[in-house]
Phi, psi and omega in degrees: 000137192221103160265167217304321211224041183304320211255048189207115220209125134227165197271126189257113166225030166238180216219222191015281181217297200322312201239039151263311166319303202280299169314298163317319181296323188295325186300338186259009172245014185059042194268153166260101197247102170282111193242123176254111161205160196318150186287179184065285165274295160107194154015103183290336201272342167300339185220052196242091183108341225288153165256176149313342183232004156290300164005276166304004200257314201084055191190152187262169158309305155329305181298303187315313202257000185239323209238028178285150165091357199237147199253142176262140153216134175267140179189118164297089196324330185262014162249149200300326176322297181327317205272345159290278230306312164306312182312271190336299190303301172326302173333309135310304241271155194242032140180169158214133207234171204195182309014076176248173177313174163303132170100309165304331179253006153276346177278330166279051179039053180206021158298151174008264163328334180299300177303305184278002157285309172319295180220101205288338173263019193291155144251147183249147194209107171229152206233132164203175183330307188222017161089184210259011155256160167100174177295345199260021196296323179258010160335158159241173186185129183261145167331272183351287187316311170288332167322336215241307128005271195284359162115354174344303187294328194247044144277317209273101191130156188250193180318292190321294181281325182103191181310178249153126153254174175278157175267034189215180191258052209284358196262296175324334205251346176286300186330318214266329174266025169277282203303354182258319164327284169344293180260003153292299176288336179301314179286315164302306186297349172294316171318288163317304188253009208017049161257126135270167180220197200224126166241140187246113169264133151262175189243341165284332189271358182282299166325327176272326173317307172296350190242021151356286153306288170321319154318297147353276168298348170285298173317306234256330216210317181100003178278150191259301169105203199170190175282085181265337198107201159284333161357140183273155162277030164237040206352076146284148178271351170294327208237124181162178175276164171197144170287110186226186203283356183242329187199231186216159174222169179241124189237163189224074198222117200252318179280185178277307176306342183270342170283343179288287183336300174298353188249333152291305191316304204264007158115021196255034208281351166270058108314278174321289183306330184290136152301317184328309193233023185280003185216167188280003157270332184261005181278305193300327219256336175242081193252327175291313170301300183326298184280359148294320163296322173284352187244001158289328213278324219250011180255019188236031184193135182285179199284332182296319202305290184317316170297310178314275208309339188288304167327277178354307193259016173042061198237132174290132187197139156203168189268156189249155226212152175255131166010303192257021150301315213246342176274346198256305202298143187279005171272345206270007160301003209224325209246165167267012175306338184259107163253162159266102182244175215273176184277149189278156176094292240092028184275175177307173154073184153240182183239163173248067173297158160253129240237229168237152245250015167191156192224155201246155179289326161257141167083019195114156006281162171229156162280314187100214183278156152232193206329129183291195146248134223293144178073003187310357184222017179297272198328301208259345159259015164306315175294352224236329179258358140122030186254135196284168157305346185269335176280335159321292199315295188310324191295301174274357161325323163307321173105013174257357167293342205085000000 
């Protein structure tokens, strides 16, 4: 078995979600991912959260699921020892990540230029709110902010509520496969020129890719956009949320024949016969009435019932399902989204975590080892840079494990 990125070993020093996540996708490619952190706490994403039975791990569920595959070494970055041992590590290594503000890790001597006295052919990867230019360059920024930054928040949300943020990490985990993308393609041109470079990811510039098309109408038109709701943003009355006798479905039904279809199906076939409302431009134009009728139709039939018969009729439709609905569900027995993985430490029992978002016939991704504990690999890999047990010993005696 050869994954894509076996031969490859980096140094990882960033820490919460974007660019551990962004590490984790190379690790399930069989990158040898060295994770440096602080002595004591290590990682802040270790103690986000944490369960009882996580705990004892020294670690939350979050930490457990961004940090699979990866080996820890703790170390006190501002004692003068730490800075051979990063030297060595560096030396070899075919990349290295950061996130810190813009500006902290040239002060602990290892910025760029630092870094490329050391090793000239590295890729360098720093990942922060708003890059590594500009007024807003040393901000500091969270998923939240940036949500709220970039205009995220006044898409999100109904009247009633105001912005809205997602109840997920909707900035963090796109940022983190901007950033595995990012040094993946940095490492093949490395390949081609045996040049390394300097990547700058930002989260605001991620955020915007996502809301692209709203980006778009703006640019292109001068459209602002808003508080829709569940609304479609072609404010169809087809597309949309519904109520039905048991729970809510989501119908997608965007072209003019799947708004006919759907509309017959669930029993609305006087939509279609009012001229008033026979087509998706004057359906948009009555869009409040259109969706009171569909959404009387569809409160007399439980939510399955409606998927079947809509599926049935190839009409995108789902029901909207809460977390151990969807852990429930038999496609995902078909797909590798789910992993198993050993417990950290060598403790009893696994864990089932999620893993990456696409699979391959060969080769990967695999999880691996799982989530370290925190300083779990100072012996072995200080021994791998050619350091004896006695100097191991003398290191941490010192006081630079922490």
């Amino acid at each position: 078995m050869a994954l894509a990125f076996s031969d490859l070993r980096i140094i990882d020093f960033t820490q919460v979600l974007a660019g551990p996540y962004a590490s984790q996708l190379l690790a399930m490619l069989g990158a040898d991912i060295i994770k440096i952190e602080e002595p004591g706490q290590g990682d802040p994403l270790r103690q986000m959260l944490p369960t009882e039975e996580t705990e004892q791990y020294g670690m939350s569920p979050a930490f457990m699921t961004a940090n699979v595959g990866k080996r820890s070494i703790a170390l006190d970055l501002k004692h003068p020892k730490s800075r051979e041992i990063i030297k060595r590590l560096l030396q070899d290594a075919d990349a290295m990540m950061e996130n810190f503000m813009a500006g902290a890790i040239e002060r602990l001597g290892l910025g760029y230029e630092d870094v490329q006295k050391i090793n000239p052919n590295i890729v360098y990867c720093s990942i922060t709110g708003y890059g590594q230019q500009g007024p807003m360059r040393g901000a500091g920024a969270y998923d939240g902010a940036i949500q709220a930054a970039s205009g995220m928040m006044t898409l999100n949300g109904h009247e009633a509520t105001g912005p809205t943020r997602t109840g997920f990490q909707s900035v963090d985990v796109p940022t983190a496969i901007t950033t595995a993308f990012a040094i993946s393609s940095a490492l093949y041109r490395k390949l081609a020129t045996g040049e390394g470079q300097y990547v700058d990811v930002s989260m605001l510039d991620t955020a915007m890719t996502l809301m692209q098309c709203q980006y778009a109408q703006n640019l292109v038109s001068g459209h602002v956009g808003g508080l829709d709701g569940n609304n479609s943003p072609l404010e169809l009355p087809t597309q949309n949320v519904y109520p039905t006798a048991d729970g809510h479905i989501q119908i997608t039904a965007l072209t003019e024949r799947n708004a006919e279809i759907a509309l017959r199906v669930i029993g609305c076939q006087a939509v279609l016969d009012d001229p008033a409302t026979a087509d998706n431009e004057s359906r948009r134009q009555h869009h409040d009435a259109v969706w009171r009728k569909m959404a009387d139709a569809l409160k007399t039939d439980s939510t399955a019932n409606w998927c079947e018969k809509l599926n049935a009729e190839r009409i995108p439709v789902a029901a909207i399902r809460d977390i151990p609905s969807v852990l429930a569900d038999p496609q995902l027995e078909h797909r590798d989204i789910i992993h198993t993985v050993a417990a950290p430490g060598g403790g009893p029992g696994q864990h089932r975590l999620v893993g990456a978002a696409f699979i391959a016939d060969q080769d990967g991704p695999t999880t691996g080892r799982p989530a370290p504990m925190l300083g779990e690999h100072n012996a072995e890999v200080l021994g791998e840079l050619g350091y004896s047990a006695t100097e191991i010993d003398a290191i941490r005696a010192d006081g630079v494990f922490g």
